[in-house]
ZATORVO-576533 format. One record per residue (C-alpha): residue number from 1; x, y, z. Coordinates in steps of 0.1 Angstrom, whole numbers, m for minus. Each point is the difference from the previous one (the first is absolute). Layout:
BEGIN
[NUM; [X; Y; Z]] ...
***
This chain:
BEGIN
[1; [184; m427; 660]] [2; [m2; m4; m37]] [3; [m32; m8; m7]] [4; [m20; 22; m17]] [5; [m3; 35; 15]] [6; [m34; 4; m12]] [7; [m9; m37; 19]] [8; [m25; 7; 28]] [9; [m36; m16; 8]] [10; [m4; m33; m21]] [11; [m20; m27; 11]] [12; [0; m28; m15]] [13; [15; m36; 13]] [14; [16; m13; m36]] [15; [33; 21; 3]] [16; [5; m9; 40]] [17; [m13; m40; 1]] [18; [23; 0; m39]] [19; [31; 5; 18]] [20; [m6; m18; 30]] [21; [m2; m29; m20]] [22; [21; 1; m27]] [23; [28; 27; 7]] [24; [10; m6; 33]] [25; [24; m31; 4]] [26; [m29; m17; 23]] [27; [m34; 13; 9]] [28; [2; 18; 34]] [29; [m33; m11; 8]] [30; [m1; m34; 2]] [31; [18; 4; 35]] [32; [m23; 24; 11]] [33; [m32; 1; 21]] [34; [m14; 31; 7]] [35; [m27; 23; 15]] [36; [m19; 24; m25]] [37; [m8; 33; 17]] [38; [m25; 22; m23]] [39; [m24; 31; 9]] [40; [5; 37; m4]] [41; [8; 9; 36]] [42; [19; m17; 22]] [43; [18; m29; m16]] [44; [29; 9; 13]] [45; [m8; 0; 36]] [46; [m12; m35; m5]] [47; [32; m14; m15]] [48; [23; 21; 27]] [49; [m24; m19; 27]] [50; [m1; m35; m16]] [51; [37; 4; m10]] [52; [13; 12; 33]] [53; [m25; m34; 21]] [54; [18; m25; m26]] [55; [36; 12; 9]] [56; [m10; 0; 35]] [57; [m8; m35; m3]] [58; [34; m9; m13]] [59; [m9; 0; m39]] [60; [21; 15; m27]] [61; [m24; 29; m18]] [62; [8; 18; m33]] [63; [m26; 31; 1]] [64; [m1; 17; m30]] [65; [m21; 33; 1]] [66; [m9; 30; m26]] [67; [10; 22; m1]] [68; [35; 5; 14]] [69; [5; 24; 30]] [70; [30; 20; 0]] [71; [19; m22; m26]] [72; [m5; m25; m27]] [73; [14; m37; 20]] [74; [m21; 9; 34]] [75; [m28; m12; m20]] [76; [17; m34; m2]] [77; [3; m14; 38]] [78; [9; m35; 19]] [79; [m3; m1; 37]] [80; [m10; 38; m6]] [81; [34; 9; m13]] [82; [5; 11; m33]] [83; [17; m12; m30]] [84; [33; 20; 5]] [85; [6; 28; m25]] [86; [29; m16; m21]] [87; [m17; m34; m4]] [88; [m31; 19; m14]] [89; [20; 15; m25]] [90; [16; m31; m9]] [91; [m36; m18; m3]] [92; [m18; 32; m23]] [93; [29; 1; m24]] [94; [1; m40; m5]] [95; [m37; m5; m1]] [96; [0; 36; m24]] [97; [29; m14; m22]] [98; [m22; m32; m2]] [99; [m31; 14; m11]] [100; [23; 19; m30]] [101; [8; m30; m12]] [102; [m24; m21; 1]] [103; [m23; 24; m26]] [104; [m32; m16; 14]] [105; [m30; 7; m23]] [106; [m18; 15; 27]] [107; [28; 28; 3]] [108; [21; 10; 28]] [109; [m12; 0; 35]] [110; [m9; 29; 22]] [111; [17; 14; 26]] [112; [m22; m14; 30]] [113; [1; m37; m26]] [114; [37; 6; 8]] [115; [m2; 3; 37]] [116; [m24; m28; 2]] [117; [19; m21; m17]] [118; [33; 4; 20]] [119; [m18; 3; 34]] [120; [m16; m39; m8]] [121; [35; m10; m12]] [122; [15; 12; 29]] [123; [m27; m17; 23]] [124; [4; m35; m23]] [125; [40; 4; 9]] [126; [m3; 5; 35]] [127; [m22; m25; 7]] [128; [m29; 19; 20]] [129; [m26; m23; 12]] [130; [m24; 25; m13]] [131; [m7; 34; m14]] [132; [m23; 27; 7]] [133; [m10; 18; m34]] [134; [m17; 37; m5]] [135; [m15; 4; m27]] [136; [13; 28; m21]] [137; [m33; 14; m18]] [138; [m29; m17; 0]] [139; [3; m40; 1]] [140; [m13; m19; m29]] [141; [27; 13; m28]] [142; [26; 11; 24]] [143; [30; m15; 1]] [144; [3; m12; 30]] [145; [m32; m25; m8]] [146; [21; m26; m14]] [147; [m3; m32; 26]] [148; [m20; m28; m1]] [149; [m27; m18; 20]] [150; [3; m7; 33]] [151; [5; m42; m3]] [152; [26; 8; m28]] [153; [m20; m21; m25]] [154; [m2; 31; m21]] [155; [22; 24; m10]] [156; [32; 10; 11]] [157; [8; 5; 38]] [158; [m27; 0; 27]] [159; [m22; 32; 12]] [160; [m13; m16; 26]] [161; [m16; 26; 18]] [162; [m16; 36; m21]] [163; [m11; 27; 25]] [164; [m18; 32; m14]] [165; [m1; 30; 19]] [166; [m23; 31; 0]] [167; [m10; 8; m38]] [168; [m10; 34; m7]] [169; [4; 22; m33]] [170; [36; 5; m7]] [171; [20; m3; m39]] [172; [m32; 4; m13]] [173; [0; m3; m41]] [174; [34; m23; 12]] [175; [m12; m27; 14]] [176; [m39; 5; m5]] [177; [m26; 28; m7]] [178; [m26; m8; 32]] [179; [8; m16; 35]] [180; [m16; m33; m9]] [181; [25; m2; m31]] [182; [30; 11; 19]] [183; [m12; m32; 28]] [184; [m1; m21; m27]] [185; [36; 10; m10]] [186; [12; m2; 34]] [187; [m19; m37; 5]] [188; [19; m11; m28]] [189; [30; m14; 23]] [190; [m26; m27; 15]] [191; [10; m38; m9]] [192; [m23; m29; 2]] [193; [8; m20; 33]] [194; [14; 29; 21]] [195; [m13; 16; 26]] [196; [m6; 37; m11]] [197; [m4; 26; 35]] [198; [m25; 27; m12]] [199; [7; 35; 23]] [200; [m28; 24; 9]] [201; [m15; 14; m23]] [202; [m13; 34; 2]] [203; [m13; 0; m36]] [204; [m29; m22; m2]] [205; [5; m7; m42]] [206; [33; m5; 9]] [207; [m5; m30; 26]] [208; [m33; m17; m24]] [209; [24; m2; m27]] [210; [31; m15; 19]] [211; [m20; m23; 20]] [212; [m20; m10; m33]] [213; [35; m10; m17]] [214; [12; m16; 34]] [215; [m30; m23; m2]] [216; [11; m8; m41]] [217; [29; m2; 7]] [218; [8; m22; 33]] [219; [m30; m7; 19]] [220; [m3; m11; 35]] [221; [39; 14; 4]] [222; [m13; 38; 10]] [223; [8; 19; 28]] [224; [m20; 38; 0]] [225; [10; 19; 26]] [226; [m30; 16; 6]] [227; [m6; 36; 16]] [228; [m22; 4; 24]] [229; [m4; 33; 17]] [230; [29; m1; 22]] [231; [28; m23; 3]] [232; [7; m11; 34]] [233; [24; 22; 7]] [234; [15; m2; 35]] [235; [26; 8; 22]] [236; [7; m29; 19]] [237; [12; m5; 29]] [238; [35; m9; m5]] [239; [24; 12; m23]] [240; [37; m12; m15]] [241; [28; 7; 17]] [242; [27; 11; m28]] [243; [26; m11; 21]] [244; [m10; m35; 4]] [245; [m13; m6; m35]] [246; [25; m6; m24]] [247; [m1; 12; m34]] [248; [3; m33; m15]] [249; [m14; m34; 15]] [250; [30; m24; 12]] [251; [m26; m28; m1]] [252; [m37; m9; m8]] [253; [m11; 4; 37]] [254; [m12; 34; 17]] [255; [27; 23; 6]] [256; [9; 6; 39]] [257; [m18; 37; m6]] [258; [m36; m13; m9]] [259; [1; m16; 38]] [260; [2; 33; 11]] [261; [m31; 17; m6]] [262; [m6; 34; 21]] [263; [m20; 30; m7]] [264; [16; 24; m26]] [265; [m28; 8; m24]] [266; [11; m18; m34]] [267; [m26; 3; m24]] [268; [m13; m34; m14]] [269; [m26; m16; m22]] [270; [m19; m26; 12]] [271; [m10; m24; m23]] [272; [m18; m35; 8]] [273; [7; m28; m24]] [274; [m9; m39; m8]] [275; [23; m26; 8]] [276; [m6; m15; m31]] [277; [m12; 18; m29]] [278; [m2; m39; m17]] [279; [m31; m2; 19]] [280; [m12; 34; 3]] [281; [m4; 3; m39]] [282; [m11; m37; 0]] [283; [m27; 8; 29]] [284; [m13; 34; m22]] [285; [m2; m13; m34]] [286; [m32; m5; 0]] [287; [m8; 36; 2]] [288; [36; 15; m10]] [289; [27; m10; m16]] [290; [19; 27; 18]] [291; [19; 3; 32]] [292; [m13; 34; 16]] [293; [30; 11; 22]] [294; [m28; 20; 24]] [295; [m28; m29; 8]] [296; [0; m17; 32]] [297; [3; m39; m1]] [298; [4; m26; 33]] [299; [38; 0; 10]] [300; [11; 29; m15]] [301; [35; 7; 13]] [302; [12; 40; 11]] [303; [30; 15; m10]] [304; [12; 33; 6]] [305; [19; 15; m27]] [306; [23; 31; 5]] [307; [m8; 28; m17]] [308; [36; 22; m2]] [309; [m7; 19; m36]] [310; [m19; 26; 9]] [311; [m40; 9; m17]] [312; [m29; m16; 4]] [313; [3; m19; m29]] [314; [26; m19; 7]] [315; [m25; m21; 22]] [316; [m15; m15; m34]] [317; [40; m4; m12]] [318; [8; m19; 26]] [319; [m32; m23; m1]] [320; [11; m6; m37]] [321; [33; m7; 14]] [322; [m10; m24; 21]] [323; [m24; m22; m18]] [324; [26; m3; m27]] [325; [24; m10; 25]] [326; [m27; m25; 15]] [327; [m8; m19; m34]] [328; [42; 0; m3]] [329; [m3; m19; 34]] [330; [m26; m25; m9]] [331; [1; m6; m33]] [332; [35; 3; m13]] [333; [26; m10; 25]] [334; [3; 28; 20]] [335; [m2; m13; 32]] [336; [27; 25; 21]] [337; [m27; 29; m4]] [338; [m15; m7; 34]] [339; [m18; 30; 12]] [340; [32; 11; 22]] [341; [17; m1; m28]] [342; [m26; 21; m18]] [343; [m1; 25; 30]] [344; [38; 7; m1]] [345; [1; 5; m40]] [346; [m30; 25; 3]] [347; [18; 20; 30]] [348; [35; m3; m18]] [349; [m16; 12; m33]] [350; [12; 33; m18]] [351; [m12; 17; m30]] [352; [14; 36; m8]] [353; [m13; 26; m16]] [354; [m38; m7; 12]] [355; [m14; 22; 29]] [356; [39; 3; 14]] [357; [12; 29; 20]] [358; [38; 10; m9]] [359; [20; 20; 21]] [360; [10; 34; m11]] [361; [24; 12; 30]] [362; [35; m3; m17]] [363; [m15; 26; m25]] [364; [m11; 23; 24]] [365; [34; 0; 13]] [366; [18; 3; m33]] [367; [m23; 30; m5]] [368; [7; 14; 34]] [369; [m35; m3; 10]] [370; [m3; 15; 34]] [371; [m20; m21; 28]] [372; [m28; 16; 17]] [373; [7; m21; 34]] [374; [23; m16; 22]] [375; [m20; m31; m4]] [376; [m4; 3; m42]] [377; [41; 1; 8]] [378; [2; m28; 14]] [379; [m22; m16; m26]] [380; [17; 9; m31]] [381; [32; m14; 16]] [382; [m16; m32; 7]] [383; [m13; m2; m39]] [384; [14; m6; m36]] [385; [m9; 9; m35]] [386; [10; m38; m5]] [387; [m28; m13; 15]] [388; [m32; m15; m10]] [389; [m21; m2; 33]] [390; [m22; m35; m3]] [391; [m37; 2; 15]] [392; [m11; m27; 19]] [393; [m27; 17; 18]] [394; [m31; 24; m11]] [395; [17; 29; 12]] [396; [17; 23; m26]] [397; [34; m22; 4]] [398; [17; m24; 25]] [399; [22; m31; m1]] [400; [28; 3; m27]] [401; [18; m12; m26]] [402; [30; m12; 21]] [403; [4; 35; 8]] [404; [m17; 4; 35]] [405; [m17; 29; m12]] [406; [m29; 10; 7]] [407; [m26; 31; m13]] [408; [m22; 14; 34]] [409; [m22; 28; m10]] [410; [14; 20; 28]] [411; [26; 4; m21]] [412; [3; 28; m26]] [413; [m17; m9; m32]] [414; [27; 19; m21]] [415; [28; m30; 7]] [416; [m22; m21; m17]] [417; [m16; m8; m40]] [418; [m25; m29; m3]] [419; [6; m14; m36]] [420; [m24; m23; m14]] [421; [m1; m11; m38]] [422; [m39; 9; m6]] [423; [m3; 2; m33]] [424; [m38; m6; m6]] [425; [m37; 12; 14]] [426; [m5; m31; 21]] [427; [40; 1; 16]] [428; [m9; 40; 4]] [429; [m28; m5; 16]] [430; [16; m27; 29]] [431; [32; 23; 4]] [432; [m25; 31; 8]] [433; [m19; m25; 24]] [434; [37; m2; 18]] [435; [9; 31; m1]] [436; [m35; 13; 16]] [437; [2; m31; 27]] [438; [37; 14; 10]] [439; [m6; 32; 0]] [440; [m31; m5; 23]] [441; [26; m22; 25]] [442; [25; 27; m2]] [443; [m26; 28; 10]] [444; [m17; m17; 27]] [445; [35; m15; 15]] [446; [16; 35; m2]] [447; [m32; 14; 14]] [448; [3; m22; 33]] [449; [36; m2; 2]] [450; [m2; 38; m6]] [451; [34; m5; m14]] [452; [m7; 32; m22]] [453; [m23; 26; m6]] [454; [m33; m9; 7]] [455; [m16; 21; m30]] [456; [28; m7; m21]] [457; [m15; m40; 2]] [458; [m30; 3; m17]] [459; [18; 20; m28]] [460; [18; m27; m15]] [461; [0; m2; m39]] [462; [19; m22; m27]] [463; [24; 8; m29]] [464; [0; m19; m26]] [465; [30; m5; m18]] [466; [m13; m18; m38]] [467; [14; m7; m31]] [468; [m21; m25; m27]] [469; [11; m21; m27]] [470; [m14; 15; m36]] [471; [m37; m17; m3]] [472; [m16; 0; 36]] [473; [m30; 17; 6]] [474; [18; 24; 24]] [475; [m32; 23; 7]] [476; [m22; m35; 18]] [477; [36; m9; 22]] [478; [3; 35; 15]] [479; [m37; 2; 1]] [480; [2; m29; 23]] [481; [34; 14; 19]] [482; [m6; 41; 0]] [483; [m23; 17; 30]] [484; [m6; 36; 4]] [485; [34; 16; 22]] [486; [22; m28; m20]] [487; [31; 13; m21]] [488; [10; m23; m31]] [489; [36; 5; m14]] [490; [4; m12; m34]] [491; [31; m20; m13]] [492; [18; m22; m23]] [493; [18; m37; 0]] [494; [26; m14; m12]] [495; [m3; m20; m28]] [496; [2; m36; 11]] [497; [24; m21; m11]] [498; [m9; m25; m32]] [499; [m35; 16; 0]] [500; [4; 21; m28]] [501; [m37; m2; m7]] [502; [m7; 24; 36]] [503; [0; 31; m5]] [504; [m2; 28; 30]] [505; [m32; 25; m2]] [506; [11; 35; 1]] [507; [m2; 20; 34]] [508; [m18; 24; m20]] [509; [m23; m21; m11]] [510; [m10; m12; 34]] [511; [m2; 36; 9]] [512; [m23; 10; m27]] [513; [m23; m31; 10]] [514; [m5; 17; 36]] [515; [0; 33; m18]] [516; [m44; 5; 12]] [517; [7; m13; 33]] [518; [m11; 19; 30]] [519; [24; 6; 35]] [520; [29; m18; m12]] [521; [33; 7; m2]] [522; [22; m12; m32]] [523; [33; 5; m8]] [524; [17; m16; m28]] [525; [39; m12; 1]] [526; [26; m10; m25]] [527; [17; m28; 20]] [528; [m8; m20; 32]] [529; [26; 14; 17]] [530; [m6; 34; 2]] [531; [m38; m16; 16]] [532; [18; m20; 25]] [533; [26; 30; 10]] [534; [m32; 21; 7]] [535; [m15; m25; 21]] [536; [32; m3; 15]] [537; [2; 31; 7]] [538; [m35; 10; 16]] [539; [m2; 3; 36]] [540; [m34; m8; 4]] [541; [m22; m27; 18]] [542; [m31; 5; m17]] [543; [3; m17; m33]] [544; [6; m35; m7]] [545; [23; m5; m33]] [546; [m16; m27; m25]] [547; [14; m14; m32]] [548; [m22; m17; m23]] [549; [m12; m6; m32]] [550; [27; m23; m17]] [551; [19; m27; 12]] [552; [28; 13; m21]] [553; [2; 34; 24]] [554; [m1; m21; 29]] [555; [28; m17; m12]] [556; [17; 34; m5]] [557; [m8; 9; 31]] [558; [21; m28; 16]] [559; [30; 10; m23]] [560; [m1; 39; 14]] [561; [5; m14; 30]] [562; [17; m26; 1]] [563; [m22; m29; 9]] [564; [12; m33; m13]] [565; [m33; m25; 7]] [566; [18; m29; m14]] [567; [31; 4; 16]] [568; [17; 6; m34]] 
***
C-alpha cells in the first residue's frame, strides 16, 4: 500500500482508536462485541475453535487473525470465509486514501492499523453477532485493543470476554525485556467486568503476574485453566460419524450423528464444569476470587470435547476454548452453545499450517518418481498434492479436510511433509514432542504389521526443512528440534505481503549456526522448490519430511503445492 515503506512495529493505540473515531464515517466498534485472544502460543487455535462452535451454533462470526496465511484478506473471515480478494482491495485503498487526508497529528497508520481497521469495518457492515480478535503483538498497545468494557458503560464496543494463552519469551526488547513484563503487556487487553480465561501457564512469573492483573482488573470474573499433570485425555468410547454430522448445525438440537456413538478412537478432552459459575465464584469468594477450571465442586457436569488439531497442547486450547464459549452461554446471550453444539464445532474445526501433513504425490509424479511397490502404486493414485490431511486422532494423521484422506504409517513417509509454523523454543519444543510420539507409533505399528523391514523400523530419522524470520534465536529452536542422525536443510521465504518489516534469515546463516554441530546433516538451498523437488524425488521410507520454523514457510509451503486452506 502507500504507507510508508519504512512503517513496521509501532505500538501505540493514539493513531488506530484516532481514526476509529474521527476518520471513519461511523465508529465500527460500537456494533461490535468481541472475544480478546492474547498469549504467545496458541491464540490462534483458540479463535479457530471458539470461531468454528459459534458458527456451529447458527451465529454470524468475523475472525480476524495475525498474521495472514497465504494472502493478505484470509486474515479477515465471516462464517470462516474470507473477505474476497477484490473487496479487500477496495477496503485498503479507501481506508489508505482516508488516512492521507485526514493528516492526523498522530501520523499515518501502519500497515497491520490498516488491516485492523478494515477487518472491524467490514465486521460492523456485515452485521456479525460477534468477533473473535488475535492479538497482533502483545496486547496492551496493539491495535487490536481498542473495545470497551464488557456492560458497554465504558468505552467503545464491548470485549466481553479476554482469554490469554501460554506466555513465554518471545519479541523481547518489543513488547518487554523479562517474561513478567512481556505478561504484563499481554494482560493489557483485560477490561473491568469481563470475564478474562487465563491458559496454562508453563512459566510460573508469567501466570503470578496475569493472575495478579486479573484480580485488579475484574475480580471474581476469572477462569484459570489450570494444569495439572495430565489432562484427561481419553479415547472414548464412541466416535463421530462424518457422514451423519453435518458440517454446519441446521438447528440448536443434537445433530442425528451425536445419537450414534460407536467405537472409533476420537481423541477427546474431558473437562468437568459448574452449572453455574454465578454460584461457583459466589460459593469461593471467601477464599478466591477466582474460578479454577481444574477443582472439583458438587454437580459438576462432563463434557467431552474433541480433540481433531493434533499435539498435546491443544488439550489446554480447547479448555480455553470452551470456557470462553461457556461464559458466552451464561453471561451474554449465548444460549445455542449447548455442549452438542460445542462438540460439533470442535470436531468440524480446521486450522492450517499447525502440525498438518500435506500431500506430496502429484510432485512425485511430475518428477517421475518411481514407486517401490504395487501397493505405494496404488497409494499415490489414491493421493493429491492438493490435499491437507486433517487429524482427528493421535495417530500421525486420519480424518480429513473434506478430502477423505487419510496418512497410515504403513504408508511411505516420502508422500508426505508435516508443516507446522514453530517459530519459538516453547512451539519447538511441543512439535519435537509430536514428532518423537509419531515416530514411536509408526515404528512399533510397522514393527507388528511387519509391513516393512523390520530393522529398517527402528531407523527412522527426521528432516527438517527451516527457514527463520531475521531476529529469532535460531540456535535454542533447533536445539529443541535437532537429534543426533537428523538432517536440517536450510531455506528462504517469501516475503509476505504488506509486512515489509519481515525480513527472511539467510540459508547461510542458519547453516553457519549448526556449523559445531555433531552427526547432522545440513544442506543449504536457494529456493523452496528445489527442497520440495528433492523430497519429491527420494524413494525412501526412513525419513519423515518436517517444515518449521516460520509460519511464513509454512505458508509457502502450501503455495508449492497447491494447497488452498481457505478455499480461495
Amino acid at each position: 500500500m502507500t504507507t510508508s515503506e519504512q512503517s513496521g512495529i509501532v505500538l501505540g493505540l493514539e493513531r488506530i482508536i484516532a481514526f476509529l473515531e474521527g476518520t471513519l464515517p461511523s465508529d465500527p466498534r460500537s456494533k461490535l462485541q468481541v472475544v480478546h485472544v492474547a498469549g504467545t502460543n496458541g491464540k490462534g487455535s483458540v479463535c479457530a475453535l471458539v470461531s468454528e462452535a459459534l458458527i456451529t451454533g447458527r451465529y454470524t462470526v468475523g475472525t480476524f487473525n495475525s498474521p495472514h496465511f497465504l494472502q493478505p484478506n484470509d486474515a479477515v473471515r465471516i462464517q470462516g470465509t474470507p473477505i474476497p480478494e477484490a473487496e479487500y482491495e477496495r477496503l485498503r485503498q479507501w481506508i489508505n486514501d482516508l488516512d492521507a487526508a485526514k493528516q492526523s497529528r498522530h501520523g499515518r497508520l501502519t500497515p497491520f492499523e490498516q488491516t485492523t481497521a478494515l477487518a472491524l469495518w467490514w465486521f460492523a457492515q456485515n452485521d456479525v453477532d460477534i468477533a473473535v480478535i488475535e492479538v497482533g503483538l502483545g496486547g496492551a498497545r496493539d491495535a487490536t485493543n481498542v473495545f470497551g468494557t464488557a456492560d458497554g458503560r465504558k468505552g467503545v464496543g464491548r470485549s466481553l470476554v479476554q482469554c490469554i494463552c501460554p506466555v513465554d519469551e518471545d519479541h523481547v526488547g518489543i513488547i518487554g525485556n523479562t517474561i513478567e513484563e512481556i505478561a504484563m503487556e499481554k494482560s493489557g487487553i483485560m477490561r473491568p467486568g469481563s470475564w478474562i480465561v487465563i491458559g496454562n501457564q508453563d512459566r510460573s512469573e508469567a501466570f503470578h503476574k496475569i493472575r495478579q492483573v486479573a484480580h485488579r482488573i475484574s475480580p471474581g470474573r476469572i477462569i484459570n485453566v489450570r494444569r495439572h499433570p495430565a489432562y484427561d485425555i481419553h479415547v472414548p468410547n464412541f466416535s463421530i460419524d462424518p457422514v451423519d454430522c453435518p458440517h454446519r448445525l441446521p438447528s440448536p438440537n443434537p445433530p442425528p450423528g451425536w445419537s450414534m456413538f460407536k467405537g472409533g478412537g476420537m481423541r477427546c478432552l474431558r473437562i468437568k464444569y459448574p452449572p453455574s459459575l454465578d454460584t461457583y465464584t459466589s460459593s469461593h469468594s471467601r477464599h478466591t476470587k477466582e474460578t479454577s477450571a481444574a477443582e472439583s465442586t458438587p454437580a459438576l457436569v462432563e463434557i467431552d470435547l474433541p480433540l481433531v488439531l493434533p499435539g498435546y497442547y491443544q488439550a489446554g486450547n480447547a479448555s480455553v476454548a470452551f470456557y470462553t464459549l461457556y461464559v458466552l452461554r451464561t453471561h451474554f446471550g449465548f444460549s445455542r452453545l449447548k455442549d452438542a453444539v460445542i462438540q460439533v464445532g470442535f470436531t468440524n474445526v480446521r486450522w492450517p499450517g499447525r502440525i498438518s501433513w500435506l500431500s506430496i504425490a502429484d510432485r512425485r509424479r511430475e518428477l517421475g518418481s518411481v514407486p517401490s511397490s504395487p501397493s505405494d502404486i496404488a497409494t499415490l493414485k489414491s493421493s493429491s498434492s492438493g490435499v491437507e490431511a486433517g487429524s482427528g486422532s493421535d495417530s500421525p494423521c486420519s480424518g480429513s479436510s473434506g478430502d477423505n484422506v487419510s496418512f497410515d504409517p504403513n504408508i511411505r513417509l516420502d508422500r508426505w511433509i508435516l508443516a507446522d509454523g514453530a517459530h519459538n523454543e516453547p512451539a519447538a519444543a511441543e512439535l519435537r514432542k509430536y514428532v518423537d510420539t509419531t515416530l514411536r507409533r509408526i515404528s512399533q505399528q510397522r514393527y507388528i504389521r511387519a509391513t516393512r523391514n523390520r530393522q529398517a523400523a527402528s531407523q527412522l530419522q527426521v528432516r527438517w526443512v527451516v527457514g527463520f524470520t531475521q531476529g529469532k534465536d535460531m540456535a535454542a529452536i533447533l536445539n529443541r528440534l535437532v537429534q543426533p542422525g537428523d538432517s536440517v536443510w536450510a531455506v528462504p521465504f517469501s516475503q509476505p505481503k504488506e509486512m515489509p518489516w519481515i525480513k527472511c534469515e539467510s540459508p547461510a546463516n542458519i547453516v553457519a549456526c549448526l556449523s559445531k554441530w555433531e552427526n547432522i546433516q545440513v544442506e543449504q538451498f536457494d529456493h523452496l522448490s528445489g527442497a520440495v523437488d528433492r523430497m519429491a524425488a527420494y524413494n525412501s521410507d526412513t525419513h519423515m519430511n518436517v517444515v518449521c520454523g516460520s509460519l511464513y514457510l509454512v505458508a509457502d509451503i502450501y503455495r508449492e503445492l497447491c494447497i488452498k486452506p481457505f478455499g480461495s
